[in-house]
N, C-alpha and C positions, 0 to 999 in steps of 0.2 A: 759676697757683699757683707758689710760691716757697716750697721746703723746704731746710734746712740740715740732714742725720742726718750722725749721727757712731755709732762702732761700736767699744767696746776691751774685751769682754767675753770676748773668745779669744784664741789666737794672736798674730792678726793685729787692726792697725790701722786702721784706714778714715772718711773723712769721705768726703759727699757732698752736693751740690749738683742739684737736682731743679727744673728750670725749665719749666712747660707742659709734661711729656712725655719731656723733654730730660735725663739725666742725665749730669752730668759726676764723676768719684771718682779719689779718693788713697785706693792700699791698699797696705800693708805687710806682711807678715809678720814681726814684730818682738817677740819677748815680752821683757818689762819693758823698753821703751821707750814706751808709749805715751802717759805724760805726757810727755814728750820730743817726740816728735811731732804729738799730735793738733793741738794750736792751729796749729801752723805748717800743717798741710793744710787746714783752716778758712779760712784766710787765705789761702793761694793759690788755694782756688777761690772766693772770694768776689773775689779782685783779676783773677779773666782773667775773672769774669765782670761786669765794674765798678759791685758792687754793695755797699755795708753792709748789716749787719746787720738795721738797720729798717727796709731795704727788702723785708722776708722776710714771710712771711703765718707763719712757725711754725717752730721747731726742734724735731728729733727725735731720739732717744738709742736704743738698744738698752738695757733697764731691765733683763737678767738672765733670768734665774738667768744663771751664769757665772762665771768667776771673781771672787773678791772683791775685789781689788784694784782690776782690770777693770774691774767695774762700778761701783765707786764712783768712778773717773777721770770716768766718763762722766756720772754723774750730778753730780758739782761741777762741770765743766766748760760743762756744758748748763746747769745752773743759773745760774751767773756769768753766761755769755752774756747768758743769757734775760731774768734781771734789768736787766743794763744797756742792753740794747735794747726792753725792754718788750715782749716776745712772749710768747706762750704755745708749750706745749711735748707732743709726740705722745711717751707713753711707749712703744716698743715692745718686742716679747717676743724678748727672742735665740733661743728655741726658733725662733720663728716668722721671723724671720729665717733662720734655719738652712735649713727646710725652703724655706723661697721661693727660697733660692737654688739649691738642691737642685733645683727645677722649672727655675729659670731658665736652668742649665747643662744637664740630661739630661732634661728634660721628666718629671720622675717626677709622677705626681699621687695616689699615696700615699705618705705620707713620714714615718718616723719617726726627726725629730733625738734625738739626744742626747749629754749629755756628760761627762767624767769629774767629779763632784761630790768623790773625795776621800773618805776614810772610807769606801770600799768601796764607795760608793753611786752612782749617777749622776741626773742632771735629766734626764726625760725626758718626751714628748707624743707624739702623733699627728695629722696634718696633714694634709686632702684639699684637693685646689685646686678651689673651684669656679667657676663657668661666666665669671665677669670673670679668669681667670687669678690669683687669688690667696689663698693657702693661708688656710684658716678648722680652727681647733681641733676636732680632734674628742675628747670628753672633757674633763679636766682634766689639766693640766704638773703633774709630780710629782718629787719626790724619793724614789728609793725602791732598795732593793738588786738588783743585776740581774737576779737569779735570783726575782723576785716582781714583774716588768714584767707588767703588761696588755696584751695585744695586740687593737684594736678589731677586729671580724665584717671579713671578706674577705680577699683577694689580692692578689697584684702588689706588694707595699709596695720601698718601699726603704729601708736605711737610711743616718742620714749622723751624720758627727760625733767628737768624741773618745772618746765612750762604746763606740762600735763598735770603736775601736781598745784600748782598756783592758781590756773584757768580751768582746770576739768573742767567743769560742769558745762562753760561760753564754748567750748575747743569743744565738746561730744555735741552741743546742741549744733556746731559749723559745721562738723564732718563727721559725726560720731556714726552714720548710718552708711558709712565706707571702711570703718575700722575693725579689723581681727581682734587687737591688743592693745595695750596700753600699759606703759613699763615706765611709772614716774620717778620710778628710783634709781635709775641706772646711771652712771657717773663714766664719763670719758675714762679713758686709759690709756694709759703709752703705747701698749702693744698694737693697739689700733693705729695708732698715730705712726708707728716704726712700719705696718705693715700696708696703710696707703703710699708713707713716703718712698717703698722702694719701689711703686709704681713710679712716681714722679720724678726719682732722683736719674729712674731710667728713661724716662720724657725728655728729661735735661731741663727741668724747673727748679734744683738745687741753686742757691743764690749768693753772694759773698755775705758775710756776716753783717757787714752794715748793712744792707738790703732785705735781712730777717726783720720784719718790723709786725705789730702785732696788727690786728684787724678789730675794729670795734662794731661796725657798722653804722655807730653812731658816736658823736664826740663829748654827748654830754651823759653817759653811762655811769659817773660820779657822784651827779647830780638825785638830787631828790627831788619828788614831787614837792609841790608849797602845799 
């Protein structure tokens, strides 16, 4: 299987190349560059691995929540592609990226991303890794003010993200006496993103390209506080 994700809904920038198992990635930490970037890391790892576009089984995008700029890069970008290669497209959940990466580096297998939403509030979920190594939702991803988070039954959690870094203090005093860790700095990544979608693309949740649309969870994420 042959996946192309791409990832510009934080911080940082990332494309990635997912070949049988094999993943090859460009990642940046670069905010407001990443229409600047992304195409060009597309294209170098499609050229060392001497492959086009329609040689791909599917592209895959990080769909949001996140930021708004972010995520709409990602969702035009992935769309254009998609269209002129005729591929289908794996939406996936930047939450859920978050926390796979979260497993990925520190093996946490309960993981609560979140992130600075802006307006007080932040995007936030709950993510257990199960038995194939890869984070499944528990509950529903929410937008919601930090001091009125849900935290699901148990221990051990950790959490990651910008959210942790805006709210620490309201987020440890709501769940802080269920938490192992706490990783504010950690930025989605494509790799993440290439390696839930091949779950998904093998579910048969891949979608036509007009049907890749991003996810905000909320429609005023532009907006500022007054």
């Amino acid at each position: 299987m042959k996946i192309l994700a791409i990832e510009t809904a934080t911080e940082a920038c990332s494309a990635a190349l997912y070949i049988d198992g094999e993943i090859s990635e460009r990642y940046e930490v670069a905010p407001r560059r990443h229409a600047e970037l992304i195409l060009s890391m597309m294209d170098q790892l499609l050229a060392e691995a001497e492959l086009k576009l329609s040689q791909l089984d599917t592209l895959a995008f990080g769909r949001g929540p996140g930021s708004f700029t972010g995520v709409r890069i990602a969702t035009g970008v992935i769309q254009g592609a998609a269209f002129g290669a005729e591929l289908p497209v794996v939406p996936v959940s930047t939450l859920a990226a978050l926390a796979q990466g979260c497993f990925r580096k520190n093996g946490a297998r309960r993981i609560l991303p979140a992130f600075d939403a802006r307006m007080q509030e932040i995007y936030w979920a709950a993510y257990e890794v199960a038995i194939d190594d890869l984070v499944r939702l528990v509950g529903t991803e929410q937008v919601a003010l930090p001091e009125l988070v849900e935290l699901p039954e148990g221990n051990d959690w950790c959490g990651v993200g910008t959210g942790w870094a805006a709210y620490r203090e309201i987020l440890m005093q709501r769940v802080g006496g269920r938490l192992t860790a706490v990783e504010s700095d950690l930025f989605c990544s494509a790799q993440d993103v290439a390696q839930l979608a091949v779950r998904a693309y093998k579910a048969g949740e891949a979608v036509a390209a007009e049907f890749a649309l991003p996810v905000y969870l909320r429609n005023q994420v532009a907006k500022k506080p007054k």
